[in-house]
N, C-alpha and C positions, 0 to 999 in steps of 0.2 A: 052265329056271330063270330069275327075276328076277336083274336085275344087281344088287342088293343082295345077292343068295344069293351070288353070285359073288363079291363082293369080302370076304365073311366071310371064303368057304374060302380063298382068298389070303393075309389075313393071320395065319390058323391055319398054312400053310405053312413062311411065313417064320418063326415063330415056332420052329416045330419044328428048323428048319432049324438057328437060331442055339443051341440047347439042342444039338443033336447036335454042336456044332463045340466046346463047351469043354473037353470031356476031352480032346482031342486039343491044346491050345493049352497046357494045365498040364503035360502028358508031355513039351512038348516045351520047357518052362521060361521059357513067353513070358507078358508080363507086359503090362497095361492101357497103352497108349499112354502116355506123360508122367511115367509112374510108373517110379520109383528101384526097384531091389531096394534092401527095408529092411534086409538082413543088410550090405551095402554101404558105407553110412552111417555117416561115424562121428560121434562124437556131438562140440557145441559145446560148450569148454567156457564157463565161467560166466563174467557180463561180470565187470571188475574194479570194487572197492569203488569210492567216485567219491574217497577219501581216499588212495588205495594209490597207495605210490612203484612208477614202474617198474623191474619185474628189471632189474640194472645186465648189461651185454655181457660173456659168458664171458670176453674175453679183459683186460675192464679191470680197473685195480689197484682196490682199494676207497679213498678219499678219508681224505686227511690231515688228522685231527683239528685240529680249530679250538682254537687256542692264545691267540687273540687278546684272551681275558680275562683269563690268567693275571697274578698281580701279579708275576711275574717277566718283564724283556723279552730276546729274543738280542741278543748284542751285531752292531750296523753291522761291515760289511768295511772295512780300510781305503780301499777301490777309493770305497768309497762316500762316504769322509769329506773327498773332495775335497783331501787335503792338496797344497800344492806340495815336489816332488820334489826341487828343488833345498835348499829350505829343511830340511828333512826330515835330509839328504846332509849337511847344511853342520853342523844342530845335532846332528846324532850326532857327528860330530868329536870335536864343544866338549863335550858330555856326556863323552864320555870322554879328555876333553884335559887336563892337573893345569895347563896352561899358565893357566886360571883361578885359581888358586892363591895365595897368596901367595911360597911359598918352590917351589912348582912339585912337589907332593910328593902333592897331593890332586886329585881330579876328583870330578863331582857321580855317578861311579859305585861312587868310595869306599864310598858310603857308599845307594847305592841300584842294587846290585847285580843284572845280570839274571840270573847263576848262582842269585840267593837270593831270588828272586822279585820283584826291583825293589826290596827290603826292604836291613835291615842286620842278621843272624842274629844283635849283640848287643845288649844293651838299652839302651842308648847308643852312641851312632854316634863317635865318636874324632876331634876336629880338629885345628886345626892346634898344633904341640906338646904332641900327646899331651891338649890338652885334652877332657875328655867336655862331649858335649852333656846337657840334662837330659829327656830326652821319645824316644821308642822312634821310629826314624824309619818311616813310612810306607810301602808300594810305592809306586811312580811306575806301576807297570804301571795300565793302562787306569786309571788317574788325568784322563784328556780327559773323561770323563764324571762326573766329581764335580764337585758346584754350589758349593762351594771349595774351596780345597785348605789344607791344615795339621792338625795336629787342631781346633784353637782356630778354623779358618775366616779367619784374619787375612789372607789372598791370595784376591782376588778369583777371580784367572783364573792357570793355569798362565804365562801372559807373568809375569806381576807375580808367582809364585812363584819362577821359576828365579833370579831378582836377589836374592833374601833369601839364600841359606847364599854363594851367593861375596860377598858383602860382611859377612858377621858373623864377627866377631872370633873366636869361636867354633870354626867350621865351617873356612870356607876364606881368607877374612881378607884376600880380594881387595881390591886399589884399581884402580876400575872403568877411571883414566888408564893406569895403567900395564900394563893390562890390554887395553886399547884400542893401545897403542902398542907390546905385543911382538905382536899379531897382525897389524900394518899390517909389521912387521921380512920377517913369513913372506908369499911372493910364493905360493903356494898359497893361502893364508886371504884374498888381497887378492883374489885371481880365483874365490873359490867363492863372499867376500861379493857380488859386482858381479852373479854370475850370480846369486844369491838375492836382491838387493836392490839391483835394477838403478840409478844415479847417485846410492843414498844410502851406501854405504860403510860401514866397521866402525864402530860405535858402541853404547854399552850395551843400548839399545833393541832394534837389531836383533843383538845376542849374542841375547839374553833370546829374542825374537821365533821365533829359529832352533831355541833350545834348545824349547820350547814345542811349535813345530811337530815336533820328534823326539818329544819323551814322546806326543803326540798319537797316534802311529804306533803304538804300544805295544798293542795289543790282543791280549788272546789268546783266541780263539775256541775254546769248549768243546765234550765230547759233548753238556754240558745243552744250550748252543747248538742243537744238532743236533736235541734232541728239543724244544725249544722252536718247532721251524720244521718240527715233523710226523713228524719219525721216532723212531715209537716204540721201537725197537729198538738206539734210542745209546745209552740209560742201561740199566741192570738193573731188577729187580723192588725189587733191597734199596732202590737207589739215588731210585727212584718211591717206596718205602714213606718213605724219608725224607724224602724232596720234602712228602708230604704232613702228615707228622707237624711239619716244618719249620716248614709253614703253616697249620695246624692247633692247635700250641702258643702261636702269636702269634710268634713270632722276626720274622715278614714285615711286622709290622708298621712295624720299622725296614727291617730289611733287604729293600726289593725296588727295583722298574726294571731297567736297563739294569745299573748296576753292583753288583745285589744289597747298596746300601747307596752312602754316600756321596751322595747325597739329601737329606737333613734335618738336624738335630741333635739328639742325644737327651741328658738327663739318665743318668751313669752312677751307678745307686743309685735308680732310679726307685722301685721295691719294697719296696729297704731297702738299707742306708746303709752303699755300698761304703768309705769313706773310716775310718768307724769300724771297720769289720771289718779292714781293713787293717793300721791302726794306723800309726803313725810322721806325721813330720811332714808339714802341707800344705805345696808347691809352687806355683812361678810355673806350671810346667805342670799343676798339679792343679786350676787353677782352669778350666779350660777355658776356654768362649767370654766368662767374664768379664774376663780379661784383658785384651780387646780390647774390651769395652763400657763395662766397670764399672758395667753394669747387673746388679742382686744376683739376676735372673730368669733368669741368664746363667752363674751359678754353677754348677760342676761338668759342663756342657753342653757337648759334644762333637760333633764332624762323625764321624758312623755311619761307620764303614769300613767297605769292599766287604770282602766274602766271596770274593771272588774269586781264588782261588789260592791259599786262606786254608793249604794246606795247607802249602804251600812259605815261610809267611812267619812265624815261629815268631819268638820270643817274643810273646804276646799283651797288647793293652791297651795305653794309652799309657805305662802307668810299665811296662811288660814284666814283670808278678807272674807272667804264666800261662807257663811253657815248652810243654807238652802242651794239645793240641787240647780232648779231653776236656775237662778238669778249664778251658778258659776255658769253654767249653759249659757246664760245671755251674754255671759263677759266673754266666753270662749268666742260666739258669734261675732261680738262688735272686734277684740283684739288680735284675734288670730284670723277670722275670716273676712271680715272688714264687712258683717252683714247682721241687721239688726235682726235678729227671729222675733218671729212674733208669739205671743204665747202660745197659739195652738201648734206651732211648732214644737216650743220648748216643749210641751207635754206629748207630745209623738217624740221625743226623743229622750225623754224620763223611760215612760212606758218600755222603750227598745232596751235603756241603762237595765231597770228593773228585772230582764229576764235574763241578765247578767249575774245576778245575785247565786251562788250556789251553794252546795253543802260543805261544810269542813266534815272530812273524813273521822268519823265519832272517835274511833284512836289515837286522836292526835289531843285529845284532850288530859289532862291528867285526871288522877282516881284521889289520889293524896291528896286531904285536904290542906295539909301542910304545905303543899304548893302548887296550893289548886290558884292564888293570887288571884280571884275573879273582878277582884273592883282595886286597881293600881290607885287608881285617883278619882274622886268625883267628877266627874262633869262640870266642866264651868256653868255656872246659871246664868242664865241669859242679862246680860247688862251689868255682868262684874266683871271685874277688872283680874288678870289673869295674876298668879298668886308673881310674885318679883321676885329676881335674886339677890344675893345680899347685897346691901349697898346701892339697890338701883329702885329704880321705878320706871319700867316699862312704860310707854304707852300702850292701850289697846290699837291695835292695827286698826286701820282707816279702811270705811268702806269703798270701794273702787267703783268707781260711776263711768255711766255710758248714758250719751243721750238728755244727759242733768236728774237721771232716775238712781237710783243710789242702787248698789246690786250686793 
């Protein structure tokens, strides 16, 4: 044989060779070098969208809703509003001291009680001999955040607030000398002013200064609070349906920020013309911010009250027409919004007021039964006639109607 013959039959051999060996390599479940069993494999899954958030980690909580638009804001902590502690200590005293007083009988918690919401539960506040004021007094509670304070706005800043009722003849009917000179008598008032107002001493200024700094203190932090800063879970479903309907009706348009109101000034009768529905005579307090301008743009124009506590501070308005919550709600609807609620309204937006209500900071109370003052005045009883000053006879304020429904 040629060597060409020879090398055919060879590689006819090998060939034969490698055919004879694969049935024995699949019996025995052996697989091409490099190569996966595909049963093996599991499959990849699909990449992710290039816009897809990642799966958050089984064990983390899901993220607290961003609140930061809301036109309502939580109220600061005290810790946060920087107050001094001394000052703070010294004007709670004098808040609840009647040594401000003229005849020593009255204190500025007479008549802004924290039992009654910082408020006065009648519709005139009672001074000194028995004389009535003319205008429903205000809370003092979280009062630090209103852009003035009075209805009429005539006080800049709570300093220059606290000096108006103990000097008016009125109220408390102080003389600021003699005022200045039973507190220098008391060797405690002389060692809390030195520490509150190191080498400047008792004087009207630093009264006012001190007093200022306590109502400052006065915040009460709510469940809204709570859910305004992410937890949904502080208020209810009813309490959210109100929130929304609150803000949704326009209400927010006066009332929001920090003190859900006390922000701006609004015309009462904006819609339609509280003043005639009322009926009875106008007032130096009826004129609101005109009093203080005697600009005629200024008329009937009022400093918005916070909602704030609203529930605990009864009578409503500044002449006190509204006793129930409600029926100030419906006035607010027909006067200010020019829209009748109906009552399932009105109670969605109680509900919403309701989680408004928050704690007074328990310090801020006094310990001295001495001038612990808890009850300034009784409560008018329902269908009496508010106590008069001398010389007069008030009428009772007239209830204000919407619709021919008396409110």
């Amino acid at each position: 044989m040629t060597a060409r013959t020879w090398g055919v039959l060879f590689a006819m051999a090998c060939l034969v060779a490698v055919v004879a060996a694969q049935p024995a390599c699949k019996k025995k479940g052996a697989e091409p070098q490099g190569t996966a069993p595909v049963a093996d494999v599991a499959p990849l899954p699909p990449p992710p969208a290039a816009d897809a958030a990642p799966a958050p980690a089984a064990d983390m909580a899901p993220a607290a809703p961003d609140m930061s638009n809301e036109p309502l804001k939580p109220l600061p902590s005290v810790a946060e509003l920087n107050l001094d502690a001394q000052r703070v200590s010294l004007g709670k005293r004098l808040f609840h001291d009647p040594i401000l007083s003229a005849d020593g009988t009255l204190s500025c918690a007479s008549c802004h009680s924290l039992d009654e919401g910082g408020a006065d539960p009648r519709p005139h506040s009672i001074g000194m001999g028995g004389k009535e004021g003319g205008i429903q007094a205000p809370t003092v509670l979280n009062s630090g955040f209103n852009f003035v304070q009075f209805w009429n706005g005539r006080a800049a800043s709570l300093e220059e607030q606290a000096g108006g009722p103990v000097a008016n003849p009125i109220e408390m009917a102080g003389d600021w000398d003699l005022i200045v000179a039973a507190l220098g008598k008391d060797e405690t008032y002389v060692k809390a002013f030195e520490e509150a107002f190191p080498g400047a001493g008792i004087n009207p200024g630093n009264i006012r200064a001190a007093i200022a700094e306590y109502e400052k203190s006065l915040v009460t932090p709510s469940r809204f609070d709570a859910y305004l800063r992410g937890d949904t879970a502080a208020i209810t479903d009813e309490e959210k349906a109100g929130y929304e309907l609150f803000k949704s009706v326009g209400c927010v348009q006066c009332h929001g920020g920090i003190n859900v109101g006390g922000a701006m000034y609004a015309k009462l009768g904006m819609a339609n013309d509280y003043f005639a529905a009322r009926g009875g005579e106008i007032t130096d307090a009826d004129l609101g911010r005109f009093a203080v301008t005697q600009n005629e743009a200024d008329r009937f124009q009022f400093k918005v009250p916070t909602l704030r506590n609203i529930e605990a501070t009864a009578p409503y308005f500044h002449d006190a027409t509204q006793e129930a919550l409600e029926k100030a709600i419906a006035a607010m609807g027909h006067f200010q919004l020019g829209r009748e609620l109906t009552a399932e309204e009105q109670a969605k937006i109680i509900a919403f007021l309701e989680s408004l209500t928050g704690e007074i900071p328990p310090e801020a109370r006094v310990t001295n039964p001495a001038l612990a003052n808890p009850d300034p005045a009784p409560a008018r009883a329902e269908g009496a006639a508010p106590a008069p000053a001398e010389g007069t006879a008030p009428a009772e304020p007239a209830a204000v109607e919407t619709g021919g429904a008396a409110l």
